[in-house]
C-alpha positions as CSV (number, residue, x, y, z in Angstrom):
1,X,2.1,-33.6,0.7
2,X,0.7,-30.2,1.4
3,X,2.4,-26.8,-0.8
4,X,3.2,-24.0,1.7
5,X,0.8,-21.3,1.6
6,X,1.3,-17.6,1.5
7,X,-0.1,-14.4,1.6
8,X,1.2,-11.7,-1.4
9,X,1.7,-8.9,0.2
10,X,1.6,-4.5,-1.0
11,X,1.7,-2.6,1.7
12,X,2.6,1.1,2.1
13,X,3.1,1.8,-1.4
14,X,6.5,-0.1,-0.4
15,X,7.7,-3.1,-2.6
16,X,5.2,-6.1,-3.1
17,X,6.5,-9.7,-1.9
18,X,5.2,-13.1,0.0
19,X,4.6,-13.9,3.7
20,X,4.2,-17.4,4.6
21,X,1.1,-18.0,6.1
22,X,1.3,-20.7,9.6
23,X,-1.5,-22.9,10.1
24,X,-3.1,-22.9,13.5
25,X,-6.0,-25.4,13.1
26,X,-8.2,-26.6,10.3
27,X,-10.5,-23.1,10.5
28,X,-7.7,-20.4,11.6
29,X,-4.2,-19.3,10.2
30,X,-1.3,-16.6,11.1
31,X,0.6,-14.1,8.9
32,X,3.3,-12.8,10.0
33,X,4.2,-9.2,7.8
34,X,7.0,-8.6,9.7
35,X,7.2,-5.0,10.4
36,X,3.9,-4.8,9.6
37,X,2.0,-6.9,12.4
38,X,0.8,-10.3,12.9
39,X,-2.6,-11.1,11.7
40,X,-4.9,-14.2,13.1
41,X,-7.0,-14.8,10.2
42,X,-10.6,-17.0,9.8
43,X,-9.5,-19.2,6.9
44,X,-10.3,-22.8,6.0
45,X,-7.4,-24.4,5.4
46,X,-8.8,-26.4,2.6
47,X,-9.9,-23.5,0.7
48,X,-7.5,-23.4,-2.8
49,X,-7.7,-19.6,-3.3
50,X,-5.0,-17.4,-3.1
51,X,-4.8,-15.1,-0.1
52,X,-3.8,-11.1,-1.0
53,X,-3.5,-8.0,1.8
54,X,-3.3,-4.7,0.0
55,X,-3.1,-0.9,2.0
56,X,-6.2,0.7,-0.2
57,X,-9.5,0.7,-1.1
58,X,-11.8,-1.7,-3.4
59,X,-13.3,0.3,-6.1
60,X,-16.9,-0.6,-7.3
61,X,-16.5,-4.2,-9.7
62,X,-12.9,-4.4,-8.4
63,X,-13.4,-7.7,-6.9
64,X,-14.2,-10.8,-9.2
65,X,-16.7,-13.3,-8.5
66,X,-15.7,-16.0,-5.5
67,X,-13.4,-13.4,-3.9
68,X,-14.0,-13.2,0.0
69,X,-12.9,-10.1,1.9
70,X,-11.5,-11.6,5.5
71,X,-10.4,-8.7,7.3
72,X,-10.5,-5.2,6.5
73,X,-9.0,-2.8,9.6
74,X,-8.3,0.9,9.2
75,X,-4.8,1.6,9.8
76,X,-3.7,4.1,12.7
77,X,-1.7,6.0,10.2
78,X,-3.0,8.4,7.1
79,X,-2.0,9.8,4.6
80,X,-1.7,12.9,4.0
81,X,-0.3,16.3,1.8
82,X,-0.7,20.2,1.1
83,X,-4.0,21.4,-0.3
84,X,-1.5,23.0,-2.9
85,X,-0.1,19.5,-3.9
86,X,-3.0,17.3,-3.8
87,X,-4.3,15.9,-7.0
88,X,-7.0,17.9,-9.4
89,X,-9.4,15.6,-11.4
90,X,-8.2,16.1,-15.2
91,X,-11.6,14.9,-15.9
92,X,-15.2,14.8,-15.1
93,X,-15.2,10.8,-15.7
94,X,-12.8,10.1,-12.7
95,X,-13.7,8.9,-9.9
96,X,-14.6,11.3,-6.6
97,X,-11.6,12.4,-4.3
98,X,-11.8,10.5,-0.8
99,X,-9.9,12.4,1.2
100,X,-11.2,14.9,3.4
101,X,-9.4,18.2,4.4
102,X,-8.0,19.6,7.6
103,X,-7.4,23.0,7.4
104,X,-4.8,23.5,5.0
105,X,-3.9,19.1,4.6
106,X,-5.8,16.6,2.4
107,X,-6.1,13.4,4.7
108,X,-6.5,10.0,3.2
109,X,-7.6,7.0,5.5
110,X,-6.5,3.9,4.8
111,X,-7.3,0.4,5.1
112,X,-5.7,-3.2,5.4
113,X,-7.6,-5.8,3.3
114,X,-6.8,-8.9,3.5
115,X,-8.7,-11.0,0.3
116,X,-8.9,-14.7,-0.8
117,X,-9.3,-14.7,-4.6
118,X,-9.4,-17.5,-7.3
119,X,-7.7,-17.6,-10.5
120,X,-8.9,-14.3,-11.6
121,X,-7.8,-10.4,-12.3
122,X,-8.9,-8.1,-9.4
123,X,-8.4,-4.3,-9.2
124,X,-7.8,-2.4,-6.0
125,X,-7.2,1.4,-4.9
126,X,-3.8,2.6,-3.7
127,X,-2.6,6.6,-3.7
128,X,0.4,8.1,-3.9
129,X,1.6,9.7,-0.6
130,X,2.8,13.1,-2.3
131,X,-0.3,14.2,-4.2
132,X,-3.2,11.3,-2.5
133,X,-3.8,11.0,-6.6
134,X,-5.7,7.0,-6.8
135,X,-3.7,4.8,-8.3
136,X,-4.7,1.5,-9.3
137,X,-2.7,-1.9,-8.0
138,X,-3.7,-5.2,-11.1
139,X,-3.6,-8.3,-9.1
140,X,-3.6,-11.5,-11.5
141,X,-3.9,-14.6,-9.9
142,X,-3.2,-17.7,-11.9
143,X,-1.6,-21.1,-10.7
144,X,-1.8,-20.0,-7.0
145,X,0.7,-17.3,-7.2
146,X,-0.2,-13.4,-7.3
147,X,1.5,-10.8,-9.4
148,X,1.0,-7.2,-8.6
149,X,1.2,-4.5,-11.3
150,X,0.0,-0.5,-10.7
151,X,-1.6,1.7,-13.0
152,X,1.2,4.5,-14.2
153,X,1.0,7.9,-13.1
């Protein structure tokens, strides 16, 4: 008897939770994110990993070895704040700003990944809507369920 399958799911910096994912054929399955849209995604149905859509980025050695990206589509919507509120480096180390300005607003694009990954730890790039200062979502994956945790800010 074949488990149910799902996709873990953070989207919009809104609270993290589970999609089930429907099986088309043997090569091809649908998610269904509710409000968020309906994906048709290229996925082997026999492949074990764990399937995880995040709004963000992938920062450099965020992805652990035997991940596969599936889909990533830029989102018609951006973020975006004040110049006056948008986060200052503290430090030299951190990583570059992405955003780019628009007269007096910092805009941030953003993407929709959808990622198969194996028992593993992955990191991924989120920001927070007020300032566009990164923040960092932990994905563990262990026992073929995903648990989400953020960097604090």
């Amino acid at each position: 008897m074949q488990r149910e399958r799902f996709c873990y799911h953070y989207l919009n910096n809104e609270q993290h939770g589970k999609a089930l994912v429907d099986r088309i054929n043997d090569q091809q399955v649908i998610v269904d994110l509710s409000t968020h849209g309906v994906y048709d995604l290229d996925i082997d149905v026999r492949d074990k990993r764990v399937l995880i859509c995040f709004d963000g980025g992938i920062p450099s050695g965020g992805l652990p070895k035997g991940s596969t990206v599936i889909m990533a589509s830029r989102l018609p919507q951006n973020l975006s704040c004040d110049m006056k509120r948008v986060y200052k480096k503290r430090s030299p180390y951190e990583e570059e700003e992405y955003y780019i300005v628009r007269g007096s607003q910092a805009v941030q694009a953003l993407w929709r990944n959808f990622i198969l990954l194996k028992t593993a730890r992955a990191v991924f790039r989120m920001y927070r809507p007020d300032t566009l200062q990164p923040r960092y979502l932990i994905v563990d994956v262990h026992d073929g369920i995903a648990e989400f945790s953020t960097s604090s800010y």
